[in-house]
Structures are given as structure tokens and as C-alpha cells.
Phi, psi and omega in degrees: 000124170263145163327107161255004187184106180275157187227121170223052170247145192258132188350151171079348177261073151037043202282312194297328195258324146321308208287295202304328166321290200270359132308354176258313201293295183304357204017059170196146175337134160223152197276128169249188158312322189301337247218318158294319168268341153331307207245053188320319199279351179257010157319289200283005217252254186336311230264291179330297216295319193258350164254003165097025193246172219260165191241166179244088195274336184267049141255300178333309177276345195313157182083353211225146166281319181233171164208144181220170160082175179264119036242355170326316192284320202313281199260062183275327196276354159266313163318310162298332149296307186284004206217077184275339189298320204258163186292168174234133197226093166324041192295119177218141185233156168317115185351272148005252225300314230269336184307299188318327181298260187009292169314321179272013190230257189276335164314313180290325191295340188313306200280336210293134161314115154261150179254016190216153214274313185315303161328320207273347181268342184301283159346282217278307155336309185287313186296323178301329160303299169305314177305293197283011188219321197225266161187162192243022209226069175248357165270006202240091174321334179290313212283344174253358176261324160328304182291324180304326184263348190260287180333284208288304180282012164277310171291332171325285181331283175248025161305119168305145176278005178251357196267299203210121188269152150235136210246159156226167182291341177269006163284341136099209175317309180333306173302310232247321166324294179325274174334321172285328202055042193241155154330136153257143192285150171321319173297137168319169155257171201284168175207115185210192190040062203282133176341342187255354241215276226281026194239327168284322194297308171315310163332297189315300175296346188272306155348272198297326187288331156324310182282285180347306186255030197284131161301151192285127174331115142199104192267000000 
């Protein structure tokens, strides 16, 4: 299975709800973040990747149709070398709309203290990732929306244009239909991982490791 669709827009331009898009277009698996916590061995895999050392993506992907989100977009433009065939699909948002998210999101889970040696590697991946692709200055809003705006116009730029869809979650299906030579499905598109969605889920995760390391009764 090859690659039919890089995703080189960065968390929070509506990567969660592309990935469920284009698994529906595609009847096959797309790779997110979500997928990195699925996959613990494929941390240092990324982590090489943010150190320039060479990866093997169609070992990495295998299985996947698509790949979208950080840490993939961090490296849309070598994917796109490996995978020439497949389209580059731009997911972009209003500075503005995309910091807050950000903030309210995936930024703060980046710093939370992991307890666990898979968390701290996990951990230790995004920074090297964010150092080496984007920045690692992520509460300091000029520097990320700047990198954020450097980032969308380097792939405008030098994306083949033949190539590259540039998409927002209200364009819904069309582009990526076009572009695919696929039907639009009947169905609304999906819309998930909402700031409140993704706020809970955190809660959630804070709960249970909470609960793990509660002492035990013994009664």
C-alpha cells in the first residue's frame, strides 16, 4: 500500500476530522498522532526523523493510505518525494482561530510532566520535532504564528502545483474529491477532536493515570 495523500497542515487546521474524511473516501486507514500513541516503537522512528537521520517511510506507513497532523506534516516534503504519486493536502486556518486552539490544546499537553519512560520519549520527540521544523517557543504567540504562516506559505511555494490541494475544514469534501477522482459522499464531513473534545479526553487521561498510581488498599 502506498501513500495516496500527505497531509501538510499542522494540528488544529482540522487534521482529526481529515483523517475521518479521507478514510471514508479511501476505505483505508490514515496516519495522525493518534497513531504514535497506538505505536509506542514508532516514537524513535519520528525522533530520528527530527534529527535528520534517514527513515524508511514505507516501512513506517505501511498499511496507511494517507498520513496527516504533526509529527507527518513536520515532513510532508520527503514523504512527497517518497510517495510521488500522492496528492499534498494544505489544511489551513485563520492564524487567530488556529493559535487559540493550539493554546488550548495541543500546546499545553506538549509541557505536561510524563510519569512514564514511553510518555518522557514521547515528550522528548515533539521537542526535537517542534525545535527542528517549527519552534519550540510555543507559548510565545508572535513566534508561533509567524512559524505558522512561514510554514503554509513555504509549502504554497514549493509544493508542485499539480500536486497541492490547499484545504480548510468548510470546504468540506469537494476539493479532495476533485482531486482524488473519487464521488462526494453523501454524508456531512466529519467534524471531531473539538477544543472541548480534545480537553476532555486530556481530563480523561489525567483521571486514569491518577487513579494507576493511587495507593493501593490493604484491605
Amino acid at each position: 500500500m502506498s501513500l495516496k495523500v500527505i497531509g501538510a497542515g499542522l494540528g488544529r487546521t482540522g487534521t482529526f476530522s481529515l483523517k475521518l474524511g479521507l478514510e471514508t473516501l479511501l476505505d483505508a486507514p490514515c496516519y495522525h498522532m493518534f497513531e504514535v500513541f497506538k505505536n509506542p516503537t514508532h516514537v524513535q522512528i519520528w525522533h530520528d526523523a527530527a534529527l535528520g537521520k534517514p527513515v524508511d517511510w514505507n516501512s513506517l506507513l505501511d498499511g496507511f493510505d494517507a498520513a496527516v497532523d504533526w509529527p507527518a506534516s513536520a515532513y510532508w516534503k520527503p514523504l512527497s518525494e517518497a510517495f510521488p504519486e500522492a496528492i499534498i493536502v494544505l489544511s489551513k486556518r485563520d492564524a487567530e482561530k488556529w493559535y487559540t486552539s493550539a493554546s488550548n490544546t495541543i500546546f499545553p499537553s506538549i509541557h505536561e510532566p510524563r510519569d512514564s519512560e514511553e510518555g518522557r520519549a514521547w515528550q522528548e520527540m515533539i521537542f526535537a520535532t517542534m525545535e527542528n521544523t517549527f519552534t519550540r517557543d510555543l507559548m510565545n504567540k508572535d513566534a508561533v504564528i509567524a512559524e505558522f504562516e512561514k510554514h503554509n506559505a513555504h509549502v504554497i511555494a514549493t509544493a508542485p502545483a499539480n500536486r497541492l490541494v490547499v484545504w480548510e475544514a468548510t470546504d468540506g469534501w469537494e476539493p479532495l474529491c476533485s482531486a482524488l477522482n473519487l464521488p462526494i459522499p453523501s454524508q456531512p464531513f466529519p467534524k471531531a477532536n473539538t477544543t472541548e473534545e480534545f480537553q476532555a479526553q486530556v481530563e480523561k487521561r489525567k483521571s486514569a493515570s491518577a487513579s494507576d498510581h493511587a495507593p493501593q488498599s490493604s484491605e
